[in-house]
C-alpha positions, 0 to 999 in steps of 0.5 A, a space after each residue: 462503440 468499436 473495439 478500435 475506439 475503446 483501445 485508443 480510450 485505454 491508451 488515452 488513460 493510461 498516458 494522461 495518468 502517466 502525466 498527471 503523475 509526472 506533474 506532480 512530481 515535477 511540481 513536489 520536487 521544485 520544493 526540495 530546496 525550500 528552507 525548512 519551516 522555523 517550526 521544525 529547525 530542530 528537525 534537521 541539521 544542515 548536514 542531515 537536511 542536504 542528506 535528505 535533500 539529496 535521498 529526494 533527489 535520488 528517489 525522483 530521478 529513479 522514479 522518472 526512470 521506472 515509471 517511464 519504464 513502465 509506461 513504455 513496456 504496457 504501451 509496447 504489450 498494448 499495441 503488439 497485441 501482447 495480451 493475445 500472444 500470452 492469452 494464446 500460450 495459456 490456452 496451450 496448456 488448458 481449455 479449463 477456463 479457470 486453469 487458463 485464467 491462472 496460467 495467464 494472470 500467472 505469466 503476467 504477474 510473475 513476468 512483472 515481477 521479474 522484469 521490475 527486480 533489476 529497480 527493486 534491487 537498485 532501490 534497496 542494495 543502491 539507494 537505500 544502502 547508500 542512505 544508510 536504510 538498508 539492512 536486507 541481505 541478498 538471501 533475504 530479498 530473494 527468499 522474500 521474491 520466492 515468499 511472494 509469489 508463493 502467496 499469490 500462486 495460494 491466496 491470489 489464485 485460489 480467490 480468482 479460481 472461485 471468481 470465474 467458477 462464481 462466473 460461469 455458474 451464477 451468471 449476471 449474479 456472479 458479482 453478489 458471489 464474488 463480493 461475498 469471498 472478497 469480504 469474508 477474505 478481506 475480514 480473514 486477512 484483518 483478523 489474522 494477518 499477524 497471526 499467518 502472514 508476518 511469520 512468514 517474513 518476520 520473526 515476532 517475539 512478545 515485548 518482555 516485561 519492564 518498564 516500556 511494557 508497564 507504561 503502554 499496560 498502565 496507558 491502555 488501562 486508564 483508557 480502558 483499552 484491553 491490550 494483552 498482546 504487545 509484540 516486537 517484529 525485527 524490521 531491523 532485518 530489512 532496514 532501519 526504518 521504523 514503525 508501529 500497528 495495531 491488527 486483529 479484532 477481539 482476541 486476535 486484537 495485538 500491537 506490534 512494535 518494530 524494533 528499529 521504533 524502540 530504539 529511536 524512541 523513549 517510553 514516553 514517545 512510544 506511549 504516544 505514538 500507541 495512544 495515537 494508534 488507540 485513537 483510531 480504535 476509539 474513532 471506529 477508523 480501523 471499522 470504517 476503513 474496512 467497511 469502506 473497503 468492502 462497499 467500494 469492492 462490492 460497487 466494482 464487482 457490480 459494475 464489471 458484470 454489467 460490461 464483463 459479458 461485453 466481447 468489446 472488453 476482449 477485443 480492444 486489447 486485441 484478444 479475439 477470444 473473449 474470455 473474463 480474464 481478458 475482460 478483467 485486465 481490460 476492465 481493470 485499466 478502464 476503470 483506473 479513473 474511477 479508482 483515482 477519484 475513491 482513492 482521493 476520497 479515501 485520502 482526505 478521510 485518512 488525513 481527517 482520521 489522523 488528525 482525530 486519532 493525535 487529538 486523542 493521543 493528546 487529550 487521554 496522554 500528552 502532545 509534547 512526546 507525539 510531537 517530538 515521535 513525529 519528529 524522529 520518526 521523519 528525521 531517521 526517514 528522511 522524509 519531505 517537510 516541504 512537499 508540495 500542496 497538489 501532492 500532498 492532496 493527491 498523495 498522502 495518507 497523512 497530513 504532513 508533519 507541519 500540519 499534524 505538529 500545529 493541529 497538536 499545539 492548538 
């Protein structure tokens, strides 16, 4: 195979991706206009259903426009030898090949980002402003844009540092290396992401003692669940959308409730909601995910060193230098197809573990308060009651709301 044969594959998969996409979201918009199912007439109103109808609309059109955007700007770096021309003005700087690497992955990233800020902008002072979501203030979005990359300038180019260093002192075993970091990080992040990670962007404060804290504290009890620490995280800073996790293992092991949650649910439906939650911990899900996700990191890891080493990564996106930060990029849009088919494999378990974790909810609390949650929960996110079955299959994470609400009336 030449260099020339594996560009023209690259393209191939980037635009037949691209169509995929679009397909289906064609086919998921042709729904929009379906009457809502009799089940759920309660659900909106014909003034909030045209509300939602209309932020569906909305979102599809932009989304055409960012995604078309996007294609067009990877397509253009593609054929103009963009890679070539941004790999040549690290080297300037460096002939380290890990402080080459940063300094290329860094324009890339950074460079992405501040060419998507105009849409990230749009979408939350525009859209979500006009659809009454968004809370964000100008400060804030651009503090958040700072935060981010300061993150990945620490977390994301300190583990790619030991990754090439892994690279040129290991050898073909490099990967068995690499796997390792991945998973100790992976398992770091789980185990502290509310402890380091979210105070960095919001402020979290413990749920004060009443009668929400003493239906939760009673419910973990009968289950014998221990839950010691329950917090509140003000997501009304960045939008009135509402949400609730669980994090952390073993003592680092907390739930966390947005305060735009507590005020759109009572007790009861907050109760149900974290019983669903405790459902996935019972189920061994949270364990199962993180498993899953270490295997399928250690199975691309082994598969990019068998090609890494191959100068026909480099060379088909015009790079004349091989090098592995090149190689990765190309093996990473290579390996796209491969990543769809685990990420549908992960859907349908993540579907199936929903339905596991709201029969628990139903079976140790009550079906009638995760029901109407449910309920809520889409109606003040204007959320899609009608989506399209291909869409849903290739896209969701969760059954839809119609689905979950017949699964708990069995």
């Amino acid at each position: 195979m030449t260099s020339t044969t594996l560009f023209y594959i690259i393209i191939a998969i980037i635009i037949i991706d691209f169509i995929v996409d679009k397909v289906l979201d064609a086919l998921n918009a042709k729904h929009y206009n379906d009457p809502i199912p009799e089940e759920l007439h309660d659900v909106y109103n014909t003034e909030e259903y045209e509300k939602s109808q209309a932020y569906k609309k909305y979102n599809y059109k932009f989304g055409i426009l960012t995604s078309t955007f996007s294609i067009i700007l990877t397509l253009a770096i593609l054929f103009f030898d963009g890679f070539e021309f941004i790999d040549t003005v690290a080297r300037n700087y460096s002939e380290n090949p890990i402080i080459v690497a940063l300094i290329f992955f860094g324009i890339i990233m950074i460079g992405s980002d501040i060419i998507n800020t105009p849409f990230s902008y749009y979408q939350t002072f525009v859209i979500e402003e006009k659809f009454g979501f968004n809370k964000t203030t100008k400060a804030t979005f651009l503090l958040d844009k700072l935060k981010g990359w300061l993150m990945m300038a620490i977390l994301g180019g300190g583990v790619l540092a030991l990754i090439i260093w892994f690279y040129q002192v290991a050898g073909q075993y490099f990967w068995l290396y690499a796997w390792g970091l991945v998973t100790v990080f992976t398992i770091f992040l789980n185990m502290f992401y509310a402890r380091l990670i979210v105070p960095l962007f919001n402020k979290q404060t413990p749920l004060e003692n009443g009668s929400l804290r003493d239906k939760i504290s009673a419910y973990a009890e009968t289950v014998g669940f221990t839950l010691d620490k329950i917090f509140v995280i003000d997501g009304s800073k960045r939008s009135t959308k509402a949400n609730a996790y669980f994090s952390g293992f073993g003592s680092e092991k907390r739930v966390t409730l947005y305060d735009t949650l507590i005020t759109d649910l009572d007790d009861k439906e907050i109760v149900a909601v974290l019983a669903h939650e405790v459902g996935h911990y019972k189920k061994k899900h949270i364990i199962f995910n993180l498993a899953t996700s270490i295997l399928l990191t250690g199975l691309t890891l082994y598969i990019l060193s068998i090609f890494i080493y191959n100068p026909l990564l480099s060379h088909a996106l015009g790079v004349e230098i091989p090098s592995f930060h090149v190689g990765l990029i190309a093996f990473g849009l290579l390996y796209s197809p491969i990543s769809e088919i685990t990420g549908l494999i992960m859907n349908w378990f993540s579907r199936k573990f929903e339905y596991q974790a709201d029969d628990y909810a139903k079976s140790t609390y009550a079906a009638a308060p995760l029901i109407t949650s449910l309920k809520k929960l889409s109606k003040n996110s204007l959320s899609n009651l009608t989506p399209h079955k291909a869409f849903v299959f290739m896209h969701y994470s969760h059954p839809t709301l119609l689905e979950r609400m017949n699964n708990l009336k069995l």
